[in-house]
KENUVO-348531 format. One line per 5 residues: their letters; for each residue z, y, x of N, C-alpha, C. Coordinates in steps of 0.2 Angstrom, whole numbers. Atoms other than C-alpha are relative to their C-alpha. Layout:
<lumkols>
a) Z,Y,X,Z,Y,X,Z,Y,X  ... .
</lumkols>
This chain:
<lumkols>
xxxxx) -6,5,0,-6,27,-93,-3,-7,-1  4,6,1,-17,13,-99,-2,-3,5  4,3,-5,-26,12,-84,6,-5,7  -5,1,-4,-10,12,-73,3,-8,-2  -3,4,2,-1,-1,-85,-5,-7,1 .
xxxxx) 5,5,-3,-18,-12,-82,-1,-4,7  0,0,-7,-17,-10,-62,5,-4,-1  -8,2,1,3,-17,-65,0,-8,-1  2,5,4,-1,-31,-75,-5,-5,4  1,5,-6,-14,-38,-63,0,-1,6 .
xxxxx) -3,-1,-3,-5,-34,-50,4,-7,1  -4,6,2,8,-46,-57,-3,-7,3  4,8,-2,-5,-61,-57,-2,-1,7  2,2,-8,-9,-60,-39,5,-5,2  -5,7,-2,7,-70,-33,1,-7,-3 .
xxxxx) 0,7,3,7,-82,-48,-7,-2,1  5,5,-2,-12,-87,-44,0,-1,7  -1,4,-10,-6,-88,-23,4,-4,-2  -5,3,2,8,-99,-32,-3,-6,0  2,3,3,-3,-107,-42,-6,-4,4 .
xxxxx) 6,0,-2,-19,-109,-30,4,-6,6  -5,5,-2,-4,-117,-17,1,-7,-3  0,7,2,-1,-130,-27,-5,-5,-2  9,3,1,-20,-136,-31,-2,-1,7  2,3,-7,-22,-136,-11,4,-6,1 .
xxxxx) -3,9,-1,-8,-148,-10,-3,-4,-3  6,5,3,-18,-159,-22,-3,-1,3  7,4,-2,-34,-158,-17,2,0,9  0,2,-7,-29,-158,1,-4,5,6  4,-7,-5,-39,-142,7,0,6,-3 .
xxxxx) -1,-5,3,-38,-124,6,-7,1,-1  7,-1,3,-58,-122,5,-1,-2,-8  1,2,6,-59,-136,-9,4,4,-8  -4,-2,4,-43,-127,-17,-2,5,-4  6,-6,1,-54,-111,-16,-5,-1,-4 .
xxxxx) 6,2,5,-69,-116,-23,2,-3,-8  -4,1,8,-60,-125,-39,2,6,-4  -5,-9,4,-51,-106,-44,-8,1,-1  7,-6,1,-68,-97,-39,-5,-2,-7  4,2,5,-77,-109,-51,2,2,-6 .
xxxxx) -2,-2,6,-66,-108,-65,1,3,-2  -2,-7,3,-64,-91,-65,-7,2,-1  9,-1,1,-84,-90,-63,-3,-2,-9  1,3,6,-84,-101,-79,2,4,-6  -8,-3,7,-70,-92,-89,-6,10,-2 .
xxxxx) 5,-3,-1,-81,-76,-84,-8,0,-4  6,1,4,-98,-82,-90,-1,0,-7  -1,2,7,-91,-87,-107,1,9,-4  0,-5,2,-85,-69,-108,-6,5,-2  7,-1,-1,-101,-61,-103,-6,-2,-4 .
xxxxx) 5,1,4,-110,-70,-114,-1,2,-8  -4,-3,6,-98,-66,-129,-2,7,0  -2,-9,2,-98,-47,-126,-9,1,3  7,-5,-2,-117,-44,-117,-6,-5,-4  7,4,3,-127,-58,-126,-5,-5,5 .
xxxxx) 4,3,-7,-134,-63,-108,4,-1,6  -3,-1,-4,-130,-67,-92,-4,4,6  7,-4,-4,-147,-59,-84,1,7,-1  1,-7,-1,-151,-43,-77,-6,1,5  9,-1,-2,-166,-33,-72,-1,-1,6 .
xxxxx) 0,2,-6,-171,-41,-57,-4,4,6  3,-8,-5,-179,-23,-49,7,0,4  -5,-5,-3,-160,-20,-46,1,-3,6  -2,2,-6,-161,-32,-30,-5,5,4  6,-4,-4,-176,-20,-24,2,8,1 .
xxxxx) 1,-10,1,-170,-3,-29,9,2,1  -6,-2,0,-150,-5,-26,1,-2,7  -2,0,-8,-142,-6,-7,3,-7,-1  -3,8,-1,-138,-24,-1,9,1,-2  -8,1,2,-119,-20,-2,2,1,-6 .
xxxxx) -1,1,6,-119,-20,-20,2,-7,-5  1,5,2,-120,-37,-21,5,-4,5  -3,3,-3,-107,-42,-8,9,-1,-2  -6,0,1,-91,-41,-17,5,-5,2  0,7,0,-91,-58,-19,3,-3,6 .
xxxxx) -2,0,-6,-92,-60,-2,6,2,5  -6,-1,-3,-78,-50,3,5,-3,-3  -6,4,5,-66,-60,-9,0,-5,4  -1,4,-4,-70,-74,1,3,1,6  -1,-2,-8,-66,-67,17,6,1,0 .
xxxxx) -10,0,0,-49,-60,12,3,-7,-1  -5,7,2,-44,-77,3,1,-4,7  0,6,-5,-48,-87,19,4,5,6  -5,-4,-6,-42,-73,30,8,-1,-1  -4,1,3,-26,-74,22,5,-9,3 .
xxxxx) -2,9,-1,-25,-93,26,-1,0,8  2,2,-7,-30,-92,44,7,7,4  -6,-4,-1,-16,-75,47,7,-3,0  -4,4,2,-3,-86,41,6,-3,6  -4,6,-6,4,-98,54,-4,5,6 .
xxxxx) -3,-3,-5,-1,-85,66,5,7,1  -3,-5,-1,8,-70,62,7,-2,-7  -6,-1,6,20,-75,48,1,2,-7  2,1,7,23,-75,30,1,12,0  -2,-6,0,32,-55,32,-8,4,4 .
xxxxx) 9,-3,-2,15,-48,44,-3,-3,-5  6,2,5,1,-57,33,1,6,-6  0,-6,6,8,-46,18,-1,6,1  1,-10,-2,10,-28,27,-5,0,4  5,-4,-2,-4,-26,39,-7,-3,-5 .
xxxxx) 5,-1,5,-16,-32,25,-1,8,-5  0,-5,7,-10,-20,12,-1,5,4  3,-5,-6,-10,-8,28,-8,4,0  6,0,-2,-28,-11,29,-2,4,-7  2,-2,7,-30,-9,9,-1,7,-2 .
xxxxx) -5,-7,1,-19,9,7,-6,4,4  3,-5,-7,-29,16,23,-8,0,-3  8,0,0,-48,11,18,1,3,-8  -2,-1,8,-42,14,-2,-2,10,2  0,-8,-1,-40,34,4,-8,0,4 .
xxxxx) 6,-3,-5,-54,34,16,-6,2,-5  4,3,4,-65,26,3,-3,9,-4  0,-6,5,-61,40,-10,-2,9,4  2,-4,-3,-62,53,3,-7,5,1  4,1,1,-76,51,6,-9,-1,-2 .
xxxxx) 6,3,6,-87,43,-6,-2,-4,2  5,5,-3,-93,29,2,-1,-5,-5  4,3,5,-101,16,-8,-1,1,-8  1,-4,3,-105,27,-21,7,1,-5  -3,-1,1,-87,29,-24,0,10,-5 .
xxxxx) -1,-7,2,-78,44,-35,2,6,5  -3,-4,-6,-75,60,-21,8,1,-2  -10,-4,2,-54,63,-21,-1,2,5  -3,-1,-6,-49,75,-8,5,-5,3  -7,4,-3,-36,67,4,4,5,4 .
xxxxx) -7,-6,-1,-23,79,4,5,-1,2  -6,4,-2,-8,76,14,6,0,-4  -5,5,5,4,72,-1,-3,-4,-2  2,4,4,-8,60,-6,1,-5,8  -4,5,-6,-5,53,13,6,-2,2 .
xxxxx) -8,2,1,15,54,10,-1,-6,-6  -1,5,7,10,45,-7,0,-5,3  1,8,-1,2,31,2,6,-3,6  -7,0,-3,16,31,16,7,-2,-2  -7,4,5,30,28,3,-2,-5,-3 .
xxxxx) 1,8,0,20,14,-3,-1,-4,5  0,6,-4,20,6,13,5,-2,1  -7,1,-3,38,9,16,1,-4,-4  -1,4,6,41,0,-1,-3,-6,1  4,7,1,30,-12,1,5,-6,9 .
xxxxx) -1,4,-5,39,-17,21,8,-2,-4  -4,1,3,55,-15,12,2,-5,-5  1,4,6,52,-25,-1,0,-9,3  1,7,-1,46,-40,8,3,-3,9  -6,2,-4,56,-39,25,6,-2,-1 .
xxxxx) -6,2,0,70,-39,17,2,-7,-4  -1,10,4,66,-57,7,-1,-2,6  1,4,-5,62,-62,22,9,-1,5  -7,-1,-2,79,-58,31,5,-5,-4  -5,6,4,88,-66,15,-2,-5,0 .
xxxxx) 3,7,1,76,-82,16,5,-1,8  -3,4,-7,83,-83,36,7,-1,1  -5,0,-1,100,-79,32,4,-6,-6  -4,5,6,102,-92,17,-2,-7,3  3,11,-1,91,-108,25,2,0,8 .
xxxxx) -2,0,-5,96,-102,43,-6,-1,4  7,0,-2,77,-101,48,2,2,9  1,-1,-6,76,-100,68,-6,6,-2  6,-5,-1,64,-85,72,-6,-3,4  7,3,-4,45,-87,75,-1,1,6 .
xxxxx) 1,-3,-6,42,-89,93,-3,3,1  6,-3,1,33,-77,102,-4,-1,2  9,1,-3,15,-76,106,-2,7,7  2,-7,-2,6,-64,118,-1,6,-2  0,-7,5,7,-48,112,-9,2,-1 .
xxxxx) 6,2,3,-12,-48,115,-4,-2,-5  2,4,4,-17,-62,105,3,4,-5  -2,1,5,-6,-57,93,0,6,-3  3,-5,1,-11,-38,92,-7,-1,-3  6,2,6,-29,-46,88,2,-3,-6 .
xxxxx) 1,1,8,-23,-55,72,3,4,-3  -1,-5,4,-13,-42,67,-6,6,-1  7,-4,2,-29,-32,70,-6,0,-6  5,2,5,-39,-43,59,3,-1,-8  -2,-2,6,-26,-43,45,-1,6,-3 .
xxxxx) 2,-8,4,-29,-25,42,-8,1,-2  6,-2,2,-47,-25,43,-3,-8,-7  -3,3,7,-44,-40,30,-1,4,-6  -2,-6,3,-36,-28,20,-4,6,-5  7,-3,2,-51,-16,21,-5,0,-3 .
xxxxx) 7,4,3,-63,-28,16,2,0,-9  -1,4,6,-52,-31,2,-2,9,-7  0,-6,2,-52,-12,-3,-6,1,-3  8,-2,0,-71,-10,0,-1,-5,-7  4,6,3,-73,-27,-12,3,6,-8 .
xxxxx) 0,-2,6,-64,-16,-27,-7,6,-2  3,-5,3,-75,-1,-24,-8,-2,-1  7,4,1,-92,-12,-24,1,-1,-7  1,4,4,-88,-21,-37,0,5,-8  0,-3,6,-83,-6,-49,-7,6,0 .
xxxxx) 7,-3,1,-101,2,-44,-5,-5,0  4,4,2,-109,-15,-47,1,1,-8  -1,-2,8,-101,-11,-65,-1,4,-4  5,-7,0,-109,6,-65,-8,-2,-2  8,-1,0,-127,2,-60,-1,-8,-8 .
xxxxx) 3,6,3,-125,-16,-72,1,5,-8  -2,-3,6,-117,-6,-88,4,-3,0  -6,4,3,-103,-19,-89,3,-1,5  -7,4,-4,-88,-22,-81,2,-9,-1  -2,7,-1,-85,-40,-85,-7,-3,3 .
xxxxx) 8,3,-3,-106,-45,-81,3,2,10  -1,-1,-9,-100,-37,-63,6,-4,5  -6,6,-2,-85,-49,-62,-2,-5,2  4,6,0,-96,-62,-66,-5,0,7  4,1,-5,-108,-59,-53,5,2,6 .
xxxxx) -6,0,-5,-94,-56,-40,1,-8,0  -5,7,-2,-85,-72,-43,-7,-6,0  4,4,-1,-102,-81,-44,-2,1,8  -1,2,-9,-105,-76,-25,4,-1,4  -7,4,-6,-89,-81,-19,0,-9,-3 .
xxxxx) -1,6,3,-91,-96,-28,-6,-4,4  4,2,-5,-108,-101,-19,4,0,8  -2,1,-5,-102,-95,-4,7,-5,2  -3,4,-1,-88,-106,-4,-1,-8,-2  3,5,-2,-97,-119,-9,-4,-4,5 .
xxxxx) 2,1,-8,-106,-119,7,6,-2,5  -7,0,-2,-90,-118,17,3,-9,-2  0,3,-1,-84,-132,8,-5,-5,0  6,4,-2,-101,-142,12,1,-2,7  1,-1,-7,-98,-138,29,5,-6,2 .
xxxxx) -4,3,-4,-81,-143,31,4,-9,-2  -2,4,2,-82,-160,20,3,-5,2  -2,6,-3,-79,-170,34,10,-2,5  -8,1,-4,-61,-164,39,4,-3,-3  -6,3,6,-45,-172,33,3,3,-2 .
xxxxx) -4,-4,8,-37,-171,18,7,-1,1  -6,1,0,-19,-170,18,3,1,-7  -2,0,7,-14,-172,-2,7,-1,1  -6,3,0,4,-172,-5,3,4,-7  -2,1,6,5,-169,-23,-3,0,-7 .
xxxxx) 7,5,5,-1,-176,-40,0,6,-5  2,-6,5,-7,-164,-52,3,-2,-6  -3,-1,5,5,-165,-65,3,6,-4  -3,-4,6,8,-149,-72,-9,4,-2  9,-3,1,-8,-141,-83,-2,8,2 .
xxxxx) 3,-8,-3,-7,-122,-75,-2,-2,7  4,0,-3,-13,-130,-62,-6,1,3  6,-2,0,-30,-125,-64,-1,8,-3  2,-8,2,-25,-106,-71,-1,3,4  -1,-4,-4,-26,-100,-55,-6,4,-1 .
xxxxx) 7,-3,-2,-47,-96,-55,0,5,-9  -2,-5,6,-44,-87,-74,5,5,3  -3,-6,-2,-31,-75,-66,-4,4,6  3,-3,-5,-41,-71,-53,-7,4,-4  6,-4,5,-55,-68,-65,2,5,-1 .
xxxxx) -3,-9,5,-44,-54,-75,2,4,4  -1,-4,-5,-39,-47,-57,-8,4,2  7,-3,-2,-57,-44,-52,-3,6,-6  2,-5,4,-62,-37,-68,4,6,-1  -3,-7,-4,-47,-24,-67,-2,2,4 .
xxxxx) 2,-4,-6,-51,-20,-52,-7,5,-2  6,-2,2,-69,-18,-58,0,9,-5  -1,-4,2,-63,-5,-70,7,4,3  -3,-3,-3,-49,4,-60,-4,3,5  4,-4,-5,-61,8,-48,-3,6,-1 .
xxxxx) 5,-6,2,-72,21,-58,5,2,-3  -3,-5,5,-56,26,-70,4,2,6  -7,-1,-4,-42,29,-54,-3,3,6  2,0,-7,-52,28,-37,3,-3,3  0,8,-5,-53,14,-26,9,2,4 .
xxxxx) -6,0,-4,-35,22,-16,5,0,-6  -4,2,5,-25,24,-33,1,-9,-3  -3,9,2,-30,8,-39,1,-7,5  -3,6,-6,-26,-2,-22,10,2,-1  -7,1,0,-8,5,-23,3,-2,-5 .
xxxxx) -2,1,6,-6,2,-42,-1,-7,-2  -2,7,-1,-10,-15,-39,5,-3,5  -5,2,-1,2,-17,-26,4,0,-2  -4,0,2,14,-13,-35,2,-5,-2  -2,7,5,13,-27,-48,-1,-4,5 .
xxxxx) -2,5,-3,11,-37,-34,5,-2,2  -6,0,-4,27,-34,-27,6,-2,-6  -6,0,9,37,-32,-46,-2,-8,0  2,7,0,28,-51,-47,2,-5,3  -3,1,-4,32,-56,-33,7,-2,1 .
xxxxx) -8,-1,4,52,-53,-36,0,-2,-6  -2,6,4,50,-61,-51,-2,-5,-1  2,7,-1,44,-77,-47,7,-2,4  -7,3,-8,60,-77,-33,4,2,-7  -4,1,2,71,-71,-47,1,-5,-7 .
xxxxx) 1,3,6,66,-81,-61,0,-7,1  2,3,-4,60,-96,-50,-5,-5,-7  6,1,3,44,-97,-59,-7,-6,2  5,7,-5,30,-113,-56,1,-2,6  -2,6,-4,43,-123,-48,2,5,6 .
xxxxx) -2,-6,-6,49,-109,-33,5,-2,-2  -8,-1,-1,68,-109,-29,0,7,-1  0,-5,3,75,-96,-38,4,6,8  0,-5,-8,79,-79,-25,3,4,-5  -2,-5,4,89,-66,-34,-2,4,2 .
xxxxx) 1,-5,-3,84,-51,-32,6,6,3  -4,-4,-5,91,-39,-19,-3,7,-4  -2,-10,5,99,-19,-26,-6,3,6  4,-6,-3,89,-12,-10,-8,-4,-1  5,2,-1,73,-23,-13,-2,4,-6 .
xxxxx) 4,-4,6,72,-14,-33,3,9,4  1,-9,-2,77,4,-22,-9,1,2  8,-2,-4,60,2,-12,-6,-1,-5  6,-2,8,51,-3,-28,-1,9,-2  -1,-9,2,57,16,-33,-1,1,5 .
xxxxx) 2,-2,-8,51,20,-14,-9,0,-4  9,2,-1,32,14,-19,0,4,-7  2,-3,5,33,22,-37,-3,7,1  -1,-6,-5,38,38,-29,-7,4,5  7,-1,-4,21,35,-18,-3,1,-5 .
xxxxx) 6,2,4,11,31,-33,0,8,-4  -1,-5,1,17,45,-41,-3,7,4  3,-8,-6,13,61,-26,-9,-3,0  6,-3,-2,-4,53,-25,-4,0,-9  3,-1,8,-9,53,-45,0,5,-3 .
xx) 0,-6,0,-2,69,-46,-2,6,3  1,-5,-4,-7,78,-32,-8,-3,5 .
</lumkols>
C-alpha cells in the first residue's frame, strides 16, 4: 500500500510541474530554456539530497565499462518525452497528446515487465492484467475527453481543423512511442538504482543527463526568438524542477517494488486525480472547472484496472 500511495502522490505533481513549468516558459520565452531551469534545479535539489544521505556524489567509474550503455540514458529519455510533448501539442491537440502517450506508456509498461527487458522484474502478462491496463485506458480517455467536451461546450471552442490522416497517423504514432520511451525511462532508472545501491544517487544522475543534454539543445537554439509574456511574480515559479525531482526518484523506487507496468498505471492515476483538482480547485492561477459526476465514474473505471493487474 505504501508503494501504491507513493505512485499517487507523484502522480499528483506531474500536472502541477506541466502547470508550473508553463508558466516559467512564458517568462523566459522558451520551452527549451523553460526546460533546462526545472531540470537544473531538480539536478540541484537532488545532489543536496545525495550528498545528505550517500556522503558523495561519485561512483565507481568500472560501472561505465562493465554496465550496458542504456543504463545511463534515463536522462535522455526525459528529455525526449518532455520536448515530445511540446512538439505533439499544436499538432494533434491537447485531448491526443494525453491518450496516445499514456497508450505508449501502459503497452511498453506490460511488455517491459513481460519480458524482462532492461533487467527489469519478470511479471507474467496474463489477460486480466491486459483487461487491467484496458480499463485504465478507458479511464484515462474518459477522464480527459470529457474536460475537453465541457472546455468546447462552456468557451464555444470551434473544432481543430483536420489534417491528413497520414500526417497525422505519424504524430499520433510518435506520441505513443513517446510514451514508450517514457516507460522504458522508469525501468532504466529503477536498475540504475539497483546496480548504484541508491535510489535518490540514480535520480541524480538521470536529472544530471537531461540537464546536459538540454543544455546543448538550448546552446543550439539560442538564436531563436523569445516571446516573454509574463513577469515572474509568483515564488512557485521555480518549483517546478523539485517536483520533478520527487517524480523521478518514485519512479526510481516503484520500478523494482511494483514493476515498470503497475507503476506506469499507478502514476497515471494521480495524474488524472491532479489533474481534476487543479480544474476543480483552480490551482496556480487555472480557471476553476468543476469536476464532472462521469469524469469521478472513469477514475473508478482506472482503479478497477489498477486493481485486476496488482491482483492478478
Amino acid at each position: 500500500m505504501f508503494a501504491i500511495a507513493v505512485g499517487v502522490l507523484i502522480g499528483i505533481g506531474l500536472p502541477l510541474q506541466t502547470s508550473i513549468n508553463s508558466r516559467l516558459r512564458a517568462f523566459l520565452g522558451s520551452p527549451f530554456r523553460a526546460s533546462l531551469i526545472s531540470f537544473a534545479i531538480g539536478t540541484a535539489f537532488l545532489a543536496v539530497i545525495t550528498l545528505v544521505s550517500q556522503g558523495s556524489l561519485l561512483f565507481a567509474g568500472q560501472l561505465f565499462t562493465t554496465q550496458p550503455w542504456w543504463l545511463w540514458s534515463g536522462g535522455l529519455l526525459g528529455v525526449v518525452y518532455l520536448t515530445g510533448n511540446i512538439l505533439l501539442f499544436p499538432k494533434l491537440g491537447s485531448v491526443q497528446t494525453v491518450i496516445f502517450p499514456i497508450f505508449g506508456q501502459i503497452l511498453a509498461g506490460l511488455l517491459i515487465d513481460n519480458f524482462a527487458w532492461f533487467g527489469a522484474r519478470h511479471i507474467v502478462l496474463t489477460p486480466l492484467r491486459v483487461g487491467g491496463a484496458l480499463l485504465v485506458l478507458v479511464g484515462v480517455i474518459g477522464t480527459v475527453a470529457i474536460t475537453d467536451l465541457i472546455d468546447r461546450h462552456h468557451n464555444r471552442l470551434e473544432p481543430t481543423p483536420s489534417r491528413p490522416d497520414a500526417s497525422l497517423w505519424l504524430w499520433r504514432l510518435a506520441g505513443v512511442l513517446t510514451g514508450m520511451g517514457s516507460a522504458v525511462q522508469t525501468t532504466v532508472n529503477g536498475r540504475l538504482g539497483v546496480v548504484l545501491g541508491s535510489k535518490v544517487q540514480a535520480a541524480f544522475v538521470s536529472f544530471l543527463v537531461g540537464t546536459l543534454t538540454l543544455a546543448v539543445i538550448a546552446l543550439v537554439t539560442r538564436h531563436l526568438p523569445r516571446e516573454t509574456t509574463q513577469q515572474a511574480n509568483t515564488w512557485w515559479l521555480w518549483l517546478g524542477g523539485m517536483i520533478g525531482a520527487l517524480y523521478v526518484f518514485g519512479n526510481v523506487y516503484l520500478a523494482v517494488a511494483l514493476g515498470t507496468g503497475l507503476a506506469v498505471v499507478i502514476v497515471l492515476i494521480g495524474l488524472m486525480v491532479g489533474s481534476l483538482l487543479i480544474d476543480q480547485f483552480g490551482w496556480l492561477g487555472t480557471t476553476r472547472k468543476p469536476i464532472d459526476r462521469l469524469q469521478l465514474v472513469s477514475l473508478l473505471v482506472m482503479a478497477a484496472g489498477v486493481a485486476l493487474i496488482r491482483l492478478f
